[in-house]
C-alpha positions in Angstrom: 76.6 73.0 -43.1 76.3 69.9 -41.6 74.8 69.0 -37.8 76.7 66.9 -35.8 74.7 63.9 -34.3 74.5 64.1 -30.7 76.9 60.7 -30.4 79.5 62.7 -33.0 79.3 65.4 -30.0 79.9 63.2 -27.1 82.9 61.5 -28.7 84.2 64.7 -29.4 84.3 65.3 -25.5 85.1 62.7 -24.5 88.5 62.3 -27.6 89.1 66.0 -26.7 89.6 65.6 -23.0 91.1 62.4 -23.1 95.0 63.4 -22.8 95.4 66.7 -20.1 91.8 67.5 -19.7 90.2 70.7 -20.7 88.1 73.4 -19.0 84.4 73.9 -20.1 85.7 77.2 -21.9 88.2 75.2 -24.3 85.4 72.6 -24.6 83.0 75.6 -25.9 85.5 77.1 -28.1 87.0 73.4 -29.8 83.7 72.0 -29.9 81.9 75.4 -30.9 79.0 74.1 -28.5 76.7 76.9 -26.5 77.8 76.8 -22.8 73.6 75.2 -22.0 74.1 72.6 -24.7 77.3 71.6 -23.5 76.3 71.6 -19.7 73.9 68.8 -21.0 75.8 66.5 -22.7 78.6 67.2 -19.6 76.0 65.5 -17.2 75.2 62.9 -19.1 78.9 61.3 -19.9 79.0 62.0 -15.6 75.8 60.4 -14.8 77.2 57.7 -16.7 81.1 57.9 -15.7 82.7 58.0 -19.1 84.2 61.6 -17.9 85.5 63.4 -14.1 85.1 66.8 -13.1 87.7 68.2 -11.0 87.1 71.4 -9.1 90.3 73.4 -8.4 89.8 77.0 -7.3 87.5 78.0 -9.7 88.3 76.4 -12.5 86.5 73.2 -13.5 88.3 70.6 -15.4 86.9 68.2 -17.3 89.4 64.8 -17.9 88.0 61.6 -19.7 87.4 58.4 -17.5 89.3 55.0 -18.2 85.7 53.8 -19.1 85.2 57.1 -21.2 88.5 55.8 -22.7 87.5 52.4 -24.1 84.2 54.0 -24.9 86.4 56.2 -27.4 88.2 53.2 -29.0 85.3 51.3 -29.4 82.8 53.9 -31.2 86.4 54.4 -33.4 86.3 50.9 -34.6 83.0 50.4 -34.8 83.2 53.5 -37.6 86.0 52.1 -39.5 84.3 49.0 -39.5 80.8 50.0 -41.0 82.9 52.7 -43.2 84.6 49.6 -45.2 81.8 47.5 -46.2 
């Protein structure tokens, strides 16, 4: 079994919320990330804007920035670049 590098998990945040948003559960569950671990790398991508967390009721749902969502496209070329040469 591999481990995921801790950029590998924040794209997969930030890719997974990036169309309807997803609530910390789904994030646990599609991610298979411990509720603490996850909390973590939740306040970083907010501390640095790349995702929004809107609080309705309470339910929390987490939705990828526009900033989160060129931060997506370019960590996705940037591998398909490196993985041709």
């Amino acid at each position: 079994m591999l481990r995921r590098s801790r950029e590998e998990i924040l794209y997969g945040i930030l890719k997974a919320c990036s169309s309807d948003g997803m609530s910390i559960y789904q994030l646990m569950v599609s991610l298979n990330l411990p509720h603490n671990s996850l909390k973590s790398y939740l306040d970083q991508l907010e501390g640095s804007k790349l995702i929004a967390i809107k609080v309705e009721e309470a339910r929390k749902t987490i939705t990828t920035t526009e900033e989160g969502i060129k931060t997506v496209s370019l960590y996705r070329d940037a591998i398909s670049r490196l993985k041709r040469h």
